[in-house]
C-alpha positions in Angstrom: -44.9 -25.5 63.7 -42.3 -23.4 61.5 -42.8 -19.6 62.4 -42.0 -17.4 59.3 -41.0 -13.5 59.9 -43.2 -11.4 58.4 -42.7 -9.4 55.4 -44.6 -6.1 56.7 -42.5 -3.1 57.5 -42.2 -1.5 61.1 -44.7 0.9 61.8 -42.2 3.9 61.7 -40.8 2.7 58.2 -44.4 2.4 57.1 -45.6 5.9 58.5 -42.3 7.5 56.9 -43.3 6.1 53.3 -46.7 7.1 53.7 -45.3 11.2 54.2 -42.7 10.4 51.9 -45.7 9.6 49.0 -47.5 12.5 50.0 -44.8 14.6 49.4 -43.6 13.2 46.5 -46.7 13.4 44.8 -47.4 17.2 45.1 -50.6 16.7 47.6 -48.3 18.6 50.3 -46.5 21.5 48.2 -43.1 22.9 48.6 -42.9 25.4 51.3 -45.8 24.6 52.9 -46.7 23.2 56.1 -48.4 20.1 56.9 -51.1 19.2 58.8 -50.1 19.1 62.7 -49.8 16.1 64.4 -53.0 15.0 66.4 -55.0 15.2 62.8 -51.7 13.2 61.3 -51.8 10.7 64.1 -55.4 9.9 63.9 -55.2 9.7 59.5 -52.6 7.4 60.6 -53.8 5.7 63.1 -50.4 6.0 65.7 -48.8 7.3 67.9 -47.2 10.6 69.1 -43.6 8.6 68.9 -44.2 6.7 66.0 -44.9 9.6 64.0 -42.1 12.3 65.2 -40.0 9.0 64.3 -41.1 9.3 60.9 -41.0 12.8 60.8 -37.5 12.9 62.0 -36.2 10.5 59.5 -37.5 12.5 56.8 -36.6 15.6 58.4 -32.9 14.0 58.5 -33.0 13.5 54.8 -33.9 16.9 53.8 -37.5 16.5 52.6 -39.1 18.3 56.3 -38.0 21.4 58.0 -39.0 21.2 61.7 -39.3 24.9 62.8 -39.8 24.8 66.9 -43.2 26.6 67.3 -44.2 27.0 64.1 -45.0 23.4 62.9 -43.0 21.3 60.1 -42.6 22.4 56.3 -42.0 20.6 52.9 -38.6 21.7 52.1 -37.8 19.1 48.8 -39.6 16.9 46.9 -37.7 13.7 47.2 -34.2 12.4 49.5 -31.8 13.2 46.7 -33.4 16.7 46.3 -32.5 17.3 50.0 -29.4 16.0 50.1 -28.8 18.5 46.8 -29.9 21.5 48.6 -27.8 20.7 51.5 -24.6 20.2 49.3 -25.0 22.9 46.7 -26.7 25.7 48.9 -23.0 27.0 49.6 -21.4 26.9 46.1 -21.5 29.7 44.1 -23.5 30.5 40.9 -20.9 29.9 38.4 -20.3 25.7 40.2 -24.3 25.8 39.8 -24.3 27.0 36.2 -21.1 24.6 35.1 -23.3 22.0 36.8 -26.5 23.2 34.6 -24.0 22.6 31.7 -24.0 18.6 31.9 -27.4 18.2 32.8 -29.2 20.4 30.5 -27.2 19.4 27.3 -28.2 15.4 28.0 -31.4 16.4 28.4 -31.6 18.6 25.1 -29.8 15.5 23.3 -32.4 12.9 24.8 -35.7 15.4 24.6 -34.7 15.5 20.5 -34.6 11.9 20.2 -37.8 11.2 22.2 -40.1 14.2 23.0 -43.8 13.5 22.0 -46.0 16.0 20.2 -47.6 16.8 23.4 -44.2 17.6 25.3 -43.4 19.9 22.5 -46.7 21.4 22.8 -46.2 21.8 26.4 -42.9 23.2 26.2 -44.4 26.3 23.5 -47.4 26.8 26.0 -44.7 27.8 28.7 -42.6 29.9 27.2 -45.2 31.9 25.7 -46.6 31.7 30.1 -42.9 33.0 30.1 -42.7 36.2 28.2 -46.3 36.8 29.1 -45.1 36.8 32.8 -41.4 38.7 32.0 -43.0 41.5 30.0 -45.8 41.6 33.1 -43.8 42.4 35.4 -44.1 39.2 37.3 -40.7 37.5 37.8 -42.2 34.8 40.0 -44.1 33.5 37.4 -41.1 33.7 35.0 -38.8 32.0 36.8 -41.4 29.2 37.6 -42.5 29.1 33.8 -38.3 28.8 32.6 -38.2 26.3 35.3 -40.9 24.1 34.5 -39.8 24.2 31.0 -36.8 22.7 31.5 -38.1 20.5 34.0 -40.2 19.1 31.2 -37.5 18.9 28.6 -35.6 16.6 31.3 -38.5 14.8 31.5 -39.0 14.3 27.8 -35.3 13.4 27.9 -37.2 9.5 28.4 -34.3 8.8 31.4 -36.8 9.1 34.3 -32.8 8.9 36.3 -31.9 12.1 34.6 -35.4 13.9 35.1 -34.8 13.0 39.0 -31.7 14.5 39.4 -32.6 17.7 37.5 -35.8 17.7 39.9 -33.6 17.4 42.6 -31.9 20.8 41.8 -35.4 22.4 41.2 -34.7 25.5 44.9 -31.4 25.4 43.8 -31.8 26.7 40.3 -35.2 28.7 40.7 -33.1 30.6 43.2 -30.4 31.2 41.1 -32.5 32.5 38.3 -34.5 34.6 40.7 -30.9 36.1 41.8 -29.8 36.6 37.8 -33.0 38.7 37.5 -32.1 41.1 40.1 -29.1 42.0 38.6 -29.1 45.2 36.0 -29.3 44.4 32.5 -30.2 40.5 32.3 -32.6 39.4 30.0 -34.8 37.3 30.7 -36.3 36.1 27.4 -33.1 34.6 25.7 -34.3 32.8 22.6 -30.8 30.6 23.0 -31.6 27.6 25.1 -35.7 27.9 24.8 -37.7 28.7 21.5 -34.3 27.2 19.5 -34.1 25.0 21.7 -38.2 23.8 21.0 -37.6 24.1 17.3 -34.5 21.5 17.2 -36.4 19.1 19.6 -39.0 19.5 17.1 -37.0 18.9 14.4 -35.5 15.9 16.0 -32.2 17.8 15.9 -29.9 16.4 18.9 -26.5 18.3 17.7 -28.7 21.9 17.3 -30.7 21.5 20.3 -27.2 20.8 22.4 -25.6 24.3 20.5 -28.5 25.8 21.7 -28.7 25.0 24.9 -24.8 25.4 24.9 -24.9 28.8 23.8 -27.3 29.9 26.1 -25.4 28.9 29.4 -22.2 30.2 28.0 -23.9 33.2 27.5 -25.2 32.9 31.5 -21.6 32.5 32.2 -20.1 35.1 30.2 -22.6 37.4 31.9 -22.0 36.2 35.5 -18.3 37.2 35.2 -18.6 40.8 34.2 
């Protein structure tokens, strides 16, 4: 009798991609907590140690926050995007921006070459979100309308790699912007970067969509350093 090992994952691994999905798939937002552990344990069908195991691990990686008496929190969206906040939440906004540089010019190139008609529309339904939001008054929609636009440019970019790693920055950069629009005199309704930037993705563009987008954080930066 030949005894084969099997091919099923340990429990903890198992329980740790099960909170990984949930995460990963938005059912347990950002910033929010999730569900305490006897109603985790019986969904799961373990025990105490099995899950904290799990928990732990992702905690390690950066996805959880456990907060001692207060329960456990999503605090990114994937591995990578913890490991990002943990390495970038020190650097200042000017290493953040020159870092927004790379990213968002590859994506602008990419987008032009393979956006859909529906990205595009999606993209002009959230700036117009945008300046509805800016000229409201209402800075936390803003910021999550300019994010989730260039989210979705990166992910019209086609390079699903790309679109992870500009995920992956998502607290970083919503934070940043959130800090730019404290300071005196920024405006937040640059045309550089966003309505341009739609119209040469539109036009299938790659070299004007990258000016744009260049010009835009060059502006960001010139603006930073006075």
């Amino acid at each position: 009798m030949t005894l084969t090992a099997s091919h099923r994952p340990p429990l903890v691994a198992e329980v740790t991609a099960k909170l990984r999905a949930l995460i990963h798939s938005g059912e347990w937002p950002l910033q929010q907590r999730i569900p305490a552990e006897p109603e985790l344990m019986a969904a799961f069908g373990v025990s105490r140690g099995t899950l904290r195991e799990a928990i732990k691990a992702l905690a390690h990686s950066g996805m959880l926050e456990v907060r001692r008496g207060d329960g456990t929190y999503v605090r990114a969206t994937s591995e990578i995007a913890g490991a990002t906040q943990r390495m970038y939440q020190d650097h200042s906004q000017e290493h953040i921006l020159e870092v927004r540089v790379g990213l968002d010019t590859q994506a602008a190139r990419l987008a032009a070459r393979h956006a859909t008609a529906g990205d595009i529309a999606g993209m002009r339904e959230l700036l117009t979100a945008r300046r509805v939001a800016w000229l409201a008054g209402d800075y936390a929609a803003w910021a999550r309308a300019d994010w989730d636009f260039h989210v979705l440019v990166a992910e019209a970019s086609a390079n699903p790699l790309l679109h992870e790693l500009y995920v992956s920055f998502g607290v970083i950069f919503h934070n940043d912007l959130l800090r730019q629009q404290r300071r005196g005199g920024f405006n937040g309704l640059p045309h550089e970067g966003h309505g341009e930037l739609v119209d040469a993705i539109a036009g299938r563009d790659e070299a004007a969509a990258v000016e744009s987008v260049t010009r835009n954080l060059n502006s960001c930066a010139e603006w930073l350093q006075e």
